[in-house]
C-alpha positions as CSV (number, residue, x, y, z in Angstrom):
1,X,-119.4,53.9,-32.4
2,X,-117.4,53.8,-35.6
3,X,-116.7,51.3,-37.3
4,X,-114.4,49.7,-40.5
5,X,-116.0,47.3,-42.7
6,X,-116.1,45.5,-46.4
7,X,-119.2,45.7,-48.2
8,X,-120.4,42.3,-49.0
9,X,-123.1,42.4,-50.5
10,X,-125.9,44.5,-52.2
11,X,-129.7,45.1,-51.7
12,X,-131.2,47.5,-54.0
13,X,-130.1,51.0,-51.5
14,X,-128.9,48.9,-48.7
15,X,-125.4,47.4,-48.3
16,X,-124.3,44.6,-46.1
17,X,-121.3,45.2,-44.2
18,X,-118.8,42.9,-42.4
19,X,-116.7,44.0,-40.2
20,X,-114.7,43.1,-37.3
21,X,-116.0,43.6,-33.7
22,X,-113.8,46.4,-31.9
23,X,-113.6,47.3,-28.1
24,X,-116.1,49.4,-28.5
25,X,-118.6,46.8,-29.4
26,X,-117.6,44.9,-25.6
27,X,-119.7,47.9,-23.7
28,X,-122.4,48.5,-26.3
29,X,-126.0,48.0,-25.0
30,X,-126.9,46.9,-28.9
31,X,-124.0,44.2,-29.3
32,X,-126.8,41.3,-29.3
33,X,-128.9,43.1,-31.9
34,X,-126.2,42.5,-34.5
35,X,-126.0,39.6,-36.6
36,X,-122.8,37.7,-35.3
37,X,-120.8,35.2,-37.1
38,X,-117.2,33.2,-37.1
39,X,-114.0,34.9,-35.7
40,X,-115.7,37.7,-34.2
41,X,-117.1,39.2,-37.1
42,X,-120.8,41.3,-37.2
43,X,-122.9,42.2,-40.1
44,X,-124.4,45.0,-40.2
45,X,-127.1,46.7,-42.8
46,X,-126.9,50.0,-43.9
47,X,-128.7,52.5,-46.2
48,X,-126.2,53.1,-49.0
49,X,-125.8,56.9,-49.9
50,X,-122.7,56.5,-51.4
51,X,-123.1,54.1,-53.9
52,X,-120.5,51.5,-52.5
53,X,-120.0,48.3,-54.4
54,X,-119.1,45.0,-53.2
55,X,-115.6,44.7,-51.7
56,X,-115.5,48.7,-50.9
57,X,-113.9,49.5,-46.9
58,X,-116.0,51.6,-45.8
59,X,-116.2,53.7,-42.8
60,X,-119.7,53.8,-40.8
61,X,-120.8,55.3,-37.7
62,X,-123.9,54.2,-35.5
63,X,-124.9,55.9,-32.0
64,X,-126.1,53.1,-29.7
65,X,-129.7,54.3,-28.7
66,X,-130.5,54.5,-32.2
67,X,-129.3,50.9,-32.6
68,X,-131.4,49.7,-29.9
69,X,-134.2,51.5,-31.2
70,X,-133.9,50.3,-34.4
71,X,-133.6,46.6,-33.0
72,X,-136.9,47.5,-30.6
73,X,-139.1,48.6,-33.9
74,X,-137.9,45.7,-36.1
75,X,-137.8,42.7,-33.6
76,X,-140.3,43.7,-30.7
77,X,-143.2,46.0,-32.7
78,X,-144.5,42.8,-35.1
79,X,-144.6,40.8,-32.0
80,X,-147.1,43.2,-30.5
């Protein structure tokens, strides 16, 4: 899945990133693992390698298992 967003924030090496859901995100096993809000928009957190700033577009990429993997560890593991 790739995506377009706007950095919105700032977290020492992660970014928050808003962006719009796509058709993509209809089919995607993950889509209730990211954090929804108004008018169809997601936030998503990434690891910021490229030193964006708040207000940047970027362009991001996230492969669905990994997603839900990534949900599994952080939501389901401190449950157990």
């Amino acid at each position: 899945m790739r995506e377009k967003g706007v950095v919105i924030a700032l977290d020492g090496d992660r970014a928050r990133i808003r962006f719009t859901e796509s058709s993509e995100c209809t089919g995607c096993a993950s889509k209730g693992f990211c954090h929804g809000s108004a008018g169809g928009t997601r936030i998503l957190t990434a690891i910021n390698r490229i030193d964006a700033r708040i207000g940047d577009v970027v362009v991001f990429e996230a492969e669905p298992g990994r997603v839900v993997l990534s949900a599994a560890i952080i939501w389901i593991l401190p449950i157990v």
